[in-house]
N, C-alpha and C positions, 0 to 999 in steps of 0.2 A: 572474839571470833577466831583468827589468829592462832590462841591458847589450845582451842579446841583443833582444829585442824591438827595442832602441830600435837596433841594428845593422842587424836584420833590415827592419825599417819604411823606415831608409834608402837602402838596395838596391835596395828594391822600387821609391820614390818615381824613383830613380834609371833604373830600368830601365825604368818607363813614361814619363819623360821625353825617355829616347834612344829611344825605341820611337814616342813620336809626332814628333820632329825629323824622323826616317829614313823615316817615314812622308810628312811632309810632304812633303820637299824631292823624293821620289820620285815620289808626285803631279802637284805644283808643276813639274817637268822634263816630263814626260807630257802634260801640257794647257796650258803655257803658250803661249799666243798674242800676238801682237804685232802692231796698226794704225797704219804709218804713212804718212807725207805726201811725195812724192818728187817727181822729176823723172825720168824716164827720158831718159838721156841717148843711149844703145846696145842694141843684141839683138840675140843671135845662137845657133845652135844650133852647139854646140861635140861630139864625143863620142856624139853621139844625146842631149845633154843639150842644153836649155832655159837660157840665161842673161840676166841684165838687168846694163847697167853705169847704176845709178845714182845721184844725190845726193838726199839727207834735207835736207827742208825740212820750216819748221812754219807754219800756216796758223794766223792770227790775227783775231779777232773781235772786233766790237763792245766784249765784255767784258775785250778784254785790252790794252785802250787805253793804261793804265797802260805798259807793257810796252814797246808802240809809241814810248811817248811819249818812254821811255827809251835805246831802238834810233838813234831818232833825234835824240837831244837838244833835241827839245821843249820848250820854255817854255813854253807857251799852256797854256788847260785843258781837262777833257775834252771839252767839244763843238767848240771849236776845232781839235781832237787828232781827234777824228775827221771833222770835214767836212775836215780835208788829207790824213789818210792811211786814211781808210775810207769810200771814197765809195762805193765797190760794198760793203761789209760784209764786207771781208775785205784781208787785207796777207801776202804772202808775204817769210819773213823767211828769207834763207839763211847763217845767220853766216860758214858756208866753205866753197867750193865742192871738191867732193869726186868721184871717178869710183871709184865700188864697184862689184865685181861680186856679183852675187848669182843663184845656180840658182831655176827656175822650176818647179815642180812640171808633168809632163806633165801629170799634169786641173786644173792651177790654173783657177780661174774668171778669165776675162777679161771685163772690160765696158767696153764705148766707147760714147761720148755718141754720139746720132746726129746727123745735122744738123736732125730736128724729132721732135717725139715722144718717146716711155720710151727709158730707157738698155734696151740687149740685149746679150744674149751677145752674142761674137766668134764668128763663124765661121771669119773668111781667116788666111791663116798664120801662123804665130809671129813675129815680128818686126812688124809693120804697126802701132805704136805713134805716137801723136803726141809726137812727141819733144819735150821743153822744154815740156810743157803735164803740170802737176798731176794726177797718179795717187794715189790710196789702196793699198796694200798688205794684206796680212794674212800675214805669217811666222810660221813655227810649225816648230821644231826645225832654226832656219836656213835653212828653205826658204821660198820666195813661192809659197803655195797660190792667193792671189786680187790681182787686178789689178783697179782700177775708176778710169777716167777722171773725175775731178772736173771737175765745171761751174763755169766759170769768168762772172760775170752780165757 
């Protein structure tokens, strides 16, 4: 009797185990989103489809001096490390330069800096991107839902 229980207890443990794995990972695929830091190098509309040829870059701060200091083999210390390589409070590090294509969601959000005042939607056409100048993304199931021109001081 015993035997069973302690059989039976086991299955169980086991079945709610694979029961929240399957759960998660199912989830987890459904809402994952992803922010990154790029360079649009190309656009173009291919298919009636929307595409970006870009490269992943990482935008570095103040606090990743450490990092910086590393990048560039540095000797000095951190405030030295940052009055050379963070004078505006940011360092663009592109370890290797890359041409990815990536599709565009037709209702992605676009936002371009203007030249004075709040960022805004895009209105003008698909492609009209500053090229070589710092975008944000937001990808979600492989697609680029939103585009935002980072300001550069």
């Amino acid at each position: 009797m015993k035997k069973k229980l302690l059989i039976g207890g086991a299955i169980a443990i086991i079945l709610i185990i694979i029961s929240v794995i399957a759960f998660n990972n199912i989830s987890i695929y459904k809402e994952k989103e992803e922010t990154r830091i790029i360079y649009i190098m190309d656009s173009y509309v291919k298919n009636n489809k929307n595409y970006v040829v870009i490269d992943f870059i990482e935008w570095l701060g103040p606090g990743d001096w450490r990092k910086i200091k590393e990048i560039e083999g540095f000797k000095g210390n951190e405030e030295e490390c940052k009055d050379q390589f963070l004078l505006d409070d940011y360092y663009i590090y592109n370890e290797k330069k890359e041409n990815i294509v990536m599709e565009v969601d037709k209702q992605a959000e676009i936002v371009r800096l203007p030249v004075s005042g709040e960022p805004s939607p895009y209105n003008g056409s698909f492609g009209e991107f500053s090229i070589h100048h710092p975008h944000e993304i937001t990808i979600k199931k492989g697609i680029i839902t939103k585009i935002e021109q980072r300001y550069i001081p």
